[in-house]
C-alpha positions as YAML, in Angstrom:
chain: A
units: angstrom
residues:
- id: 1
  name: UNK
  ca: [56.62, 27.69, -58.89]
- id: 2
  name: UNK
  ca: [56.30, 24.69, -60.82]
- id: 3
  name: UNK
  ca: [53.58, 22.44, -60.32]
- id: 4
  name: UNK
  ca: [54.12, 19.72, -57.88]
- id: 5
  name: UNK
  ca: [53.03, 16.20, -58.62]
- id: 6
  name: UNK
  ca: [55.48, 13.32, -57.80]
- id: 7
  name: UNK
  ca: [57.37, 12.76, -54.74]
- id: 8
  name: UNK
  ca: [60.44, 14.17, -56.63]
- id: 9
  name: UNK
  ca: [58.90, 17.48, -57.26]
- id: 10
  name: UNK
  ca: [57.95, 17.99, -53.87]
- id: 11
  name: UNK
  ca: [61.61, 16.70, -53.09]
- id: 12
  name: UNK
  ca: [62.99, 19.51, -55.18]
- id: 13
  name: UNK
  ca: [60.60, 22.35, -54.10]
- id: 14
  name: UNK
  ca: [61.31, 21.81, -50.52]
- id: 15
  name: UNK
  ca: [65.18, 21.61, -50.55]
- id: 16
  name: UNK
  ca: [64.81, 25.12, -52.82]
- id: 17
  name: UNK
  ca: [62.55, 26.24, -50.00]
- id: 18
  name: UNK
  ca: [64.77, 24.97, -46.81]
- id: 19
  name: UNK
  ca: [67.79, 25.81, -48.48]
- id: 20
  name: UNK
  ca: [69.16, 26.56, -44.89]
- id: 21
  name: UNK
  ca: [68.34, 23.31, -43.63]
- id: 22
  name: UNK
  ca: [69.79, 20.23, -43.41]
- id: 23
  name: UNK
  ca: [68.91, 18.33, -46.45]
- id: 24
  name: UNK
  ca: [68.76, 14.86, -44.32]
- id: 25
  name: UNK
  ca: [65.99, 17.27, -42.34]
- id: 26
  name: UNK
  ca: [64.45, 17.27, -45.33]
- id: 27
  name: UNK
  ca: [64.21, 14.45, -46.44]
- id: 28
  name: UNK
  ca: [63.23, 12.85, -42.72]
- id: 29
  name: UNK
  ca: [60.02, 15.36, -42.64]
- id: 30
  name: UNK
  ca: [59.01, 14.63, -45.73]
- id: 31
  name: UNK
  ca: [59.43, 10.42, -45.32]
- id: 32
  name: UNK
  ca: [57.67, 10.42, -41.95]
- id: 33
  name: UNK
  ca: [54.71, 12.76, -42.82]
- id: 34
  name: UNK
  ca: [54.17, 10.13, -45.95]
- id: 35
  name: UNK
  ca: [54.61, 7.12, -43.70]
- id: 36
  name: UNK
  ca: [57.88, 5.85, -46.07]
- id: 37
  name: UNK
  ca: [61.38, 4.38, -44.38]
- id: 38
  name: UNK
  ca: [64.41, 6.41, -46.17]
- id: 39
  name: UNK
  ca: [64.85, 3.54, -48.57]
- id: 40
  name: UNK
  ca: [61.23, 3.70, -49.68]
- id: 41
  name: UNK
  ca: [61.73, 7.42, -49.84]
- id: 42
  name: UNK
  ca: [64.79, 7.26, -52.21]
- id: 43
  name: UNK
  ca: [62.98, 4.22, -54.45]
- id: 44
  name: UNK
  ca: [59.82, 6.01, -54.51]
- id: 45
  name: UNK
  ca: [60.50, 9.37, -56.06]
- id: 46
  name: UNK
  ca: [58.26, 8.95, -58.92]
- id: 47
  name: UNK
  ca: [55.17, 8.41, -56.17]
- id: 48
  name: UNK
  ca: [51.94, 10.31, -57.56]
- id: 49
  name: UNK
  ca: [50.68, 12.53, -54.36]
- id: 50
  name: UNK
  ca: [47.39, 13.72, -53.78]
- id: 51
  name: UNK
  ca: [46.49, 17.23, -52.73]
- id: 52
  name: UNK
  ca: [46.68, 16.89, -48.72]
- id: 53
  name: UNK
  ca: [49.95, 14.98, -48.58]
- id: 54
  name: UNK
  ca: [51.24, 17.87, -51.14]
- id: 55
  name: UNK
  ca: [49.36, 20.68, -48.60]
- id: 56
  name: UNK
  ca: [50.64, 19.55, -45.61]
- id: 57
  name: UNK
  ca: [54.38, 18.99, -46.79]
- id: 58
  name: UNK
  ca: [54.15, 22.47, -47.91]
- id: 59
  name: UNK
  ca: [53.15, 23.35, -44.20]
- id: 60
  name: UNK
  ca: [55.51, 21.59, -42.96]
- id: 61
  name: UNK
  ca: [58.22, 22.47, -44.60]
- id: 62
  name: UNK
  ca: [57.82, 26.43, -44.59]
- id: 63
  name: UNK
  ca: [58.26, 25.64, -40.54]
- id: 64
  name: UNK
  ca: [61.16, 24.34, -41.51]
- id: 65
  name: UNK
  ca: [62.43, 26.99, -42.87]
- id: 66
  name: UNK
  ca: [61.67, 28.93, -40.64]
- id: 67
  name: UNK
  ca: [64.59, 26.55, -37.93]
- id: 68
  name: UNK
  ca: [61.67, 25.03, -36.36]
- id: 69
  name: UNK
  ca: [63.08, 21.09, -35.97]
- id: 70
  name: UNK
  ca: [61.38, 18.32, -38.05]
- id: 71
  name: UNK
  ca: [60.45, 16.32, -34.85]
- id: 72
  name: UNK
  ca: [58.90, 18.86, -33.12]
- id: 73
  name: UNK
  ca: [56.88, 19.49, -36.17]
- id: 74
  name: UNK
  ca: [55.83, 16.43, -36.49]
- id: 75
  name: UNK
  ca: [55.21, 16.02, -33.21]
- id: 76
  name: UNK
  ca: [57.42, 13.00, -32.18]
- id: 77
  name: UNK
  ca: [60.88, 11.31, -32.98]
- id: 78
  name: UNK
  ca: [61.91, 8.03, -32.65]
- id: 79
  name: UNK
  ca: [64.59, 6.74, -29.64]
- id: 80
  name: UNK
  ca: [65.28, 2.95, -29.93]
- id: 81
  name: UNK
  ca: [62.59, 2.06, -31.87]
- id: 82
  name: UNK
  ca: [59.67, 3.36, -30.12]
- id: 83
  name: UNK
  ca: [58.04, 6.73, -31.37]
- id: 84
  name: UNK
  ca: [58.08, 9.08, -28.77]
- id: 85
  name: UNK
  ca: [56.25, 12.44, -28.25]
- id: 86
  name: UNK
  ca: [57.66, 15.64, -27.93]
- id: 87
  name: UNK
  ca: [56.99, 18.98, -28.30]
- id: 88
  name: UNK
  ca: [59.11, 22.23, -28.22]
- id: 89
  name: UNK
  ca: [60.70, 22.84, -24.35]
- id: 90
  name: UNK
  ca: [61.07, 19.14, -24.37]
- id: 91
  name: UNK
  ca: [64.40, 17.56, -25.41]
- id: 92
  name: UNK
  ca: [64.66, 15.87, -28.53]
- id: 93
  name: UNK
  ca: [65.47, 11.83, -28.10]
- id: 94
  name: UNK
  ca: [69.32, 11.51, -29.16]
- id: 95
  name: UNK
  ca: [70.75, 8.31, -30.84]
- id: 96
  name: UNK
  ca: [73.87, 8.07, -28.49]
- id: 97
  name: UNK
  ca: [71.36, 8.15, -25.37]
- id: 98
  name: UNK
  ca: [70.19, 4.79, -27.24]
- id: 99
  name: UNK
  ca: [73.79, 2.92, -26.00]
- id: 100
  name: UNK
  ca: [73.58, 4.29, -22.21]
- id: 101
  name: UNK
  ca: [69.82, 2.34, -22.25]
- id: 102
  name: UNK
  ca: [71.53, -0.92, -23.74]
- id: 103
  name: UNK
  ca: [74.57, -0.96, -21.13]
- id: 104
  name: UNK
  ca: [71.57, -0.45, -18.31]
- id: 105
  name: UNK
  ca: [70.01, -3.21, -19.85]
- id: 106
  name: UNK
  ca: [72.91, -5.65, -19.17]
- id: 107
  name: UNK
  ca: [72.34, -5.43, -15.75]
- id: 108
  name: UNK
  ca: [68.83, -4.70, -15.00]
- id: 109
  name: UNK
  ca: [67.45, -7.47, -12.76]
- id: 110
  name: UNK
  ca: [63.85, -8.12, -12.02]
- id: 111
  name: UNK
  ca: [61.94, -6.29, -9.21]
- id: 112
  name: UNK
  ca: [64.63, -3.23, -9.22]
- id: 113
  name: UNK
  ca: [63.92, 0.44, -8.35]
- id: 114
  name: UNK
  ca: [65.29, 2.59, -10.96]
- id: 115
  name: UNK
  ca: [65.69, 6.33, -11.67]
- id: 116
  name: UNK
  ca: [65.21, 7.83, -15.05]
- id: 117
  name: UNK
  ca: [66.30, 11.27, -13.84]
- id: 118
  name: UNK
  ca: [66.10, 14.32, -15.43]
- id: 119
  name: UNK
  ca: [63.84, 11.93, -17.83]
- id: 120
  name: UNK
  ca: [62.97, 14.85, -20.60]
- id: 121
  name: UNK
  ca: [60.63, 13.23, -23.09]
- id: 122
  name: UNK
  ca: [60.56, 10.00, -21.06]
- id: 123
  name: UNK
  ca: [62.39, 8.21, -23.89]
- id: 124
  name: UNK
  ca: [64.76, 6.33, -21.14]
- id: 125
  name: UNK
  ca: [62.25, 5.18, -19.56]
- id: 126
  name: UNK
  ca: [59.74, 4.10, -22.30]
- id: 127
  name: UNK
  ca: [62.98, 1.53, -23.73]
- id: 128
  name: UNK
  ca: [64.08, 0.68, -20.60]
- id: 129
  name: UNK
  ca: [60.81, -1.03, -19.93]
- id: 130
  name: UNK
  ca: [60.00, -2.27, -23.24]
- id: 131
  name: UNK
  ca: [63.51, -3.67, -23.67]
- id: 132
  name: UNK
  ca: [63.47, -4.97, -20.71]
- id: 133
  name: UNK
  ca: [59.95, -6.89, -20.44]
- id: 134
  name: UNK
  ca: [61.74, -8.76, -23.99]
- id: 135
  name: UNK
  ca: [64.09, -10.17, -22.14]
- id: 136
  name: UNK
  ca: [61.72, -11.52, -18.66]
- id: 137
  name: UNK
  ca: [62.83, -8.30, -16.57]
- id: 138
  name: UNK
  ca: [59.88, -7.86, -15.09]
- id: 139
  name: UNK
  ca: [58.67, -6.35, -11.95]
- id: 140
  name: UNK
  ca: [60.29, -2.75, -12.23]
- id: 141
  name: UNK
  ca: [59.14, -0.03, -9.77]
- id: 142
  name: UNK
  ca: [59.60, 2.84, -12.40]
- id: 143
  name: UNK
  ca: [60.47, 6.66, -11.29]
- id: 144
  name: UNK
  ca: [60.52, 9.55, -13.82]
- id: 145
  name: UNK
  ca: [62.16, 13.01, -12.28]
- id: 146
  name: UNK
  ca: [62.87, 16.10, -14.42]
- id: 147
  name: UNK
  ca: [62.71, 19.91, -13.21]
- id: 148
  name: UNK
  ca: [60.76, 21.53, -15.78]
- id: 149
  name: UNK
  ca: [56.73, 20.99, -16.25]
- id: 150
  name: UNK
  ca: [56.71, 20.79, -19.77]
- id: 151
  name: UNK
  ca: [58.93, 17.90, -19.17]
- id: 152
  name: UNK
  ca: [57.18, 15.65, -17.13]
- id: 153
  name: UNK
  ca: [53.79, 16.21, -18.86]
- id: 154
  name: UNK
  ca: [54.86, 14.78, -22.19]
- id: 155
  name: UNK
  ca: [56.57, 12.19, -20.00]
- id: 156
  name: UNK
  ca: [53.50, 11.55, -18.66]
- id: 157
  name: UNK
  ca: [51.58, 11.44, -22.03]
- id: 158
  name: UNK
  ca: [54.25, 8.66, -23.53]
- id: 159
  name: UNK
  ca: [54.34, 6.24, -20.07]
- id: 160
  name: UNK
  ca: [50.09, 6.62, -20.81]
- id: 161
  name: UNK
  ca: [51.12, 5.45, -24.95]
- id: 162
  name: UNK
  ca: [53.10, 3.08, -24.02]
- id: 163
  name: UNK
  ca: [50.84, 1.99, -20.75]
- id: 164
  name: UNK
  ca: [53.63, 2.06, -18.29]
- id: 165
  name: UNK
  ca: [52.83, 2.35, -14.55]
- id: 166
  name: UNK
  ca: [55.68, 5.58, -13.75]
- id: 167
  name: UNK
  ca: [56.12, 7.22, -10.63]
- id: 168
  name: UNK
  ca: [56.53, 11.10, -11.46]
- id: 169
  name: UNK
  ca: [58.38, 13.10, -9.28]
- id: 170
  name: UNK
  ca: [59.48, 17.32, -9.89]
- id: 171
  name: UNK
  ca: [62.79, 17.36, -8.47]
- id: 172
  name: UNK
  ca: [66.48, 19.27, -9.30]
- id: 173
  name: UNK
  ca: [69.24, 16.31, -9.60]
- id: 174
  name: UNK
  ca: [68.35, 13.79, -6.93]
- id: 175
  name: UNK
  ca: [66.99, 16.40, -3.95]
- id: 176
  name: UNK
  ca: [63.63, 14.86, -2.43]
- id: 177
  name: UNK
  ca: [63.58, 11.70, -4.25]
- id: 178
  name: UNK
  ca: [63.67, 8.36, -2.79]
- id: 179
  name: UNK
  ca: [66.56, 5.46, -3.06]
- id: 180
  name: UNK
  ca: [66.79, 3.62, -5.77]
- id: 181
  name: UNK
  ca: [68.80, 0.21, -7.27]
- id: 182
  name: UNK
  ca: [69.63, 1.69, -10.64]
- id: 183
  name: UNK
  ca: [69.98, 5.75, -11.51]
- id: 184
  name: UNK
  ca: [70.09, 6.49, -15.41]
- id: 185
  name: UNK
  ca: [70.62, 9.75, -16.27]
- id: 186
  name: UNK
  ca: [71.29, 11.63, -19.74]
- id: 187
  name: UNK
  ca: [72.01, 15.11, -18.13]
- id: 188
  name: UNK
  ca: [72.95, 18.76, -19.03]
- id: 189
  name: UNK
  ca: [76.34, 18.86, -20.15]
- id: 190
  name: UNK
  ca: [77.43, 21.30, -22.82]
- id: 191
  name: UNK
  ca: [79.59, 23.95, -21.74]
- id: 192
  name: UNK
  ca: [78.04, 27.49, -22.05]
- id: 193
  name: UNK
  ca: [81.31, 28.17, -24.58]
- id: 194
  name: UNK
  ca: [80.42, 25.64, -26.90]
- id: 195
  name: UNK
  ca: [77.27, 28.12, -28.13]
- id: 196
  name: UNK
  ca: [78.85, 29.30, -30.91]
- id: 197
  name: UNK
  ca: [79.74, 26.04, -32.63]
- id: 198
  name: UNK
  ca: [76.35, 24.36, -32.04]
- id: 199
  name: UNK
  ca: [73.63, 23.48, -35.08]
- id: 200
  name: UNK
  ca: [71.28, 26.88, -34.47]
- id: 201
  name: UNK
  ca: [68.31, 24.69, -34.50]
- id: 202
  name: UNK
  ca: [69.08, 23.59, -31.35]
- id: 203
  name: UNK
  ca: [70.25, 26.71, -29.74]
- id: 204
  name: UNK
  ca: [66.96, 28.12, -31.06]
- id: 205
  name: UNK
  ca: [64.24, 25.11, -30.23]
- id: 206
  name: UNK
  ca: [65.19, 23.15, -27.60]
- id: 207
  name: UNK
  ca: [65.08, 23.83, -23.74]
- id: 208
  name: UNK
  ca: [68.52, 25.54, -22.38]
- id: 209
  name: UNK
  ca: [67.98, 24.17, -18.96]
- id: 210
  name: UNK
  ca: [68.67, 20.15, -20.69]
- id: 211
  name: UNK
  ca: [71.45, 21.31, -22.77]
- id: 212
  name: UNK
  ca: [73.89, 23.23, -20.74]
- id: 213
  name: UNK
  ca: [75.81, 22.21, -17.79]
- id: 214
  name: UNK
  ca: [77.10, 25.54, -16.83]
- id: 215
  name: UNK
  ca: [80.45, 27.21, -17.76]
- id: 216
  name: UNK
  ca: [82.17, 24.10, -17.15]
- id: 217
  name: UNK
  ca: [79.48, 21.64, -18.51]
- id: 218
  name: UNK
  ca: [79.84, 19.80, -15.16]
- id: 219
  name: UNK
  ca: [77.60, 21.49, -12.75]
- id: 220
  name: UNK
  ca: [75.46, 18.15, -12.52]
- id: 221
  name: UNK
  ca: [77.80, 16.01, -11.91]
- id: 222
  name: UNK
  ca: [79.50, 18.25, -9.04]
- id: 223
  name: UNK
  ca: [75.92, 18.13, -7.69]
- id: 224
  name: UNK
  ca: [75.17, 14.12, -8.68]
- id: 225
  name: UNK
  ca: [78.44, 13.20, -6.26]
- id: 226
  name: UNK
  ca: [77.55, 14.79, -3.61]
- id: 227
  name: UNK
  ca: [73.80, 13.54, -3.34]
- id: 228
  name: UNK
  ca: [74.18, 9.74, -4.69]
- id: 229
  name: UNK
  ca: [74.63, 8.28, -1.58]
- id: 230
  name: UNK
  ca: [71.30, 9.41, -0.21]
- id: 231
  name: UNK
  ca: [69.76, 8.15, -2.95]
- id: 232
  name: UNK
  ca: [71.12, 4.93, -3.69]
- id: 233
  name: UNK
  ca: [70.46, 1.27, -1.74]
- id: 234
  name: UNK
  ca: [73.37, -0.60, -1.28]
- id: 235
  name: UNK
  ca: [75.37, -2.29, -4.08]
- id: 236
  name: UNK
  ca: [73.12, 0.60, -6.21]
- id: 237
  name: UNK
  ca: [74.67, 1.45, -9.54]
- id: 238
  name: UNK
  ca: [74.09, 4.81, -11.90]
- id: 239
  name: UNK
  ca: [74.76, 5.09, -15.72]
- id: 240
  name: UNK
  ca: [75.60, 8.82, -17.01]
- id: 241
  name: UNK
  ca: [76.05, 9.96, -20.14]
- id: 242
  name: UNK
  ca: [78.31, 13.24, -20.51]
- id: 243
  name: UNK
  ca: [80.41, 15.04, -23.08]
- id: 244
  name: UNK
  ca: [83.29, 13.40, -24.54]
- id: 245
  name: UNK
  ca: [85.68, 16.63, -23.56]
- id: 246
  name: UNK
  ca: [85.15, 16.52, -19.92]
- id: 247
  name: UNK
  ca: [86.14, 12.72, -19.27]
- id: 248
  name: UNK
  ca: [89.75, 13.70, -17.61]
- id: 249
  name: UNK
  ca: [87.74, 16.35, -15.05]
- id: 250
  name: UNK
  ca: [84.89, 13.26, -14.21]
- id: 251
  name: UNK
  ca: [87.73, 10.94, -13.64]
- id: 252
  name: UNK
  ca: [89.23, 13.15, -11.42]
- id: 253
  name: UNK
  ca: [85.58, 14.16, -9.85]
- id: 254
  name: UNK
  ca: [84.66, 10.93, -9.63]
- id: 255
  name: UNK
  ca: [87.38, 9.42, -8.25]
- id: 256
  name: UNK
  ca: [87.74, 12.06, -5.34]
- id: 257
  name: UNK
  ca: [83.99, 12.26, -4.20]
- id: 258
  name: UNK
  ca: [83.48, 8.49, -5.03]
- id: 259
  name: UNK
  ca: [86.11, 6.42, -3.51]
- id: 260
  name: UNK
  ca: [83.82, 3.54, -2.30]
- id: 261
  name: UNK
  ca: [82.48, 3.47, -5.72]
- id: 262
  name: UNK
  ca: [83.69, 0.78, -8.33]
- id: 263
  name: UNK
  ca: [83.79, 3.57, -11.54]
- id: 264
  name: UNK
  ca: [83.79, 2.64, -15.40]
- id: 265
  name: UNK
  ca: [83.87, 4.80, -18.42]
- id: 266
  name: UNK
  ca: [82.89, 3.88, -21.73]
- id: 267
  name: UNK
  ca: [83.13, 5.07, -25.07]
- id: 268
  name: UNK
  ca: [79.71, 4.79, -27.79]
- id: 269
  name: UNK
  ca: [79.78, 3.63, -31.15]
- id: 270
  name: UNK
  ca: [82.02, 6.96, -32.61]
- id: 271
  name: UNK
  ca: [84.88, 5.43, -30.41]
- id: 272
  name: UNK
  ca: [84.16, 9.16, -28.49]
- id: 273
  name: UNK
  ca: [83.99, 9.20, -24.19]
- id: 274
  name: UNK
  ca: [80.10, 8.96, -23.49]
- id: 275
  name: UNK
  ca: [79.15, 6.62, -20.49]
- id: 276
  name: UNK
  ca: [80.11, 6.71, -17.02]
- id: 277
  name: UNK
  ca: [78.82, 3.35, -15.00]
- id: 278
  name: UNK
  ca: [79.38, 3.79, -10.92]
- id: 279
  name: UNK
  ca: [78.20, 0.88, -8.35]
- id: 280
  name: UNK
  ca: [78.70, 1.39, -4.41]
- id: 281
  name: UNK
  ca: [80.56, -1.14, -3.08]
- id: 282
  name: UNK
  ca: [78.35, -1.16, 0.08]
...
């Protein structure tokens, strides 16, 4: 192996070395463990590096090879700005979750009660909050539900980062929980058929019980429609996110178990079926 001094040798020894990996994998591990954006990491390939940033890239990217996923190496990922901790049987923060926060956000009012259920990493709730304090929304009575342990412990650890006062609750879809003004949820919803087409890293790191929604990938939902009413004060209004395939069976869902429900679907910034925004017209 040649010796490794610059940025761009390290570059080149670690695409080599993760040949299996995505190369913009790569290139993120390697940018956040040296604390450079990805413009600063394409401008700054000639960077001298000293022996621990060399050592510990060389760590980090034989895990790497090995399918482990870049944010769970490092130990965090980032979800609308904020950094947020996770750690493997935790889902990993997703971009288009990032649009179902900002439609919340349009009509959040101070002094609501809102659900981040099945909250994962806490990443919903962590922007919500922040976001929302930005514009004067103030006053939120915050709940945090999710099934799993591992879950709501890292939850737990970001509301404590971010020093956000989160009521945590273990709990499968909305059974024991109280009622709330606003329910966001980013849910299980692959289908169990999709397996084979999906990026192995994920299949292989990340908890099955956030991913997949049963055969059909709408076992939630069937469950979500039938509990919602329980759950939610009058005038209450949910925001879902769900796979772009099942839209024409959640219209139909919706539309049957929901009939006092105003119900909106929306696509995210891939022009692709995402969002589903309900309010009870009670």
């Amino acid at each position: 192996m040649a010796k490794i001094a610059t940025l761009k040798d390290l570059s080149i020894w670690a695409t080599e070395t993760a040949a299996d990996q995505r190369q913009e994998d790569v290139n993120f591990l390697l940018a956040e463990r040296l604390g450079l954006s990805p413009s600063e990491f394409e401008l700054k390939q000639e960077m001298v590096l000293t022996d621990a940033q060399i050592k510990q890239a060389q760590k980090d990217v034989k895990k790497l090879a090995k399918g482990i996923s870049p944010q769970y190496i490092l130990g965090y990922s980032w979800f609308y700005g904020y950094k947020i901790l996770v750690e493997q049987g935790v889902l990993i923060p997703r971009f288009e979750t990032e649009e179902l926060v900002a439609w919340t956000l349009e009509k959040l009012k101070s002094g609501e009660t809102v659900l981040d259920l099945g909250t994962g990493s806490g990443c919903i709730t962590v922007a919500l909050a922040k976001e929302a304090a930005k514009k004067g929304i103030t006053d939120l009575n915050l709940f945090a539900s999710d099934v799993t342990d591992a879950a709501l412990r890292t939850a737990e650890e970001n509301f404590l980062v971010y020093d956000l006062d989160v009521t945590v609750r273990k709990a499968n879809v909305l059974i024991g929980l109280e009622k709330f003004d606003k329910i966001i949820s980013n849910p299980p919803y692959i289908k169990e058929s999709e397996k084979d087409v999906m990026d192995q890293n994920v299949l292989q790191n990340e908890p099955k019980e956030a991913l997949f929604g049963g055969k059909s990938g709408i076992a939630f939902y069937q469950k979500f429609t039938k509990q919602v009413r329980e759950h939610l004060n009058p005038g209450g209004e949910f925001f879902l996110e769900f796979g772009f395939s099942e839209k024409q069976q959640l219209q139909e869902m919706f539309a049957k178990e929901l009939p006092d429900f105003t119900i909106e679907f929306k696509d995210d910034m891939a022009n692709k079926p995402r969002m589903i925004f309900g309010k009870w017209n009670k």
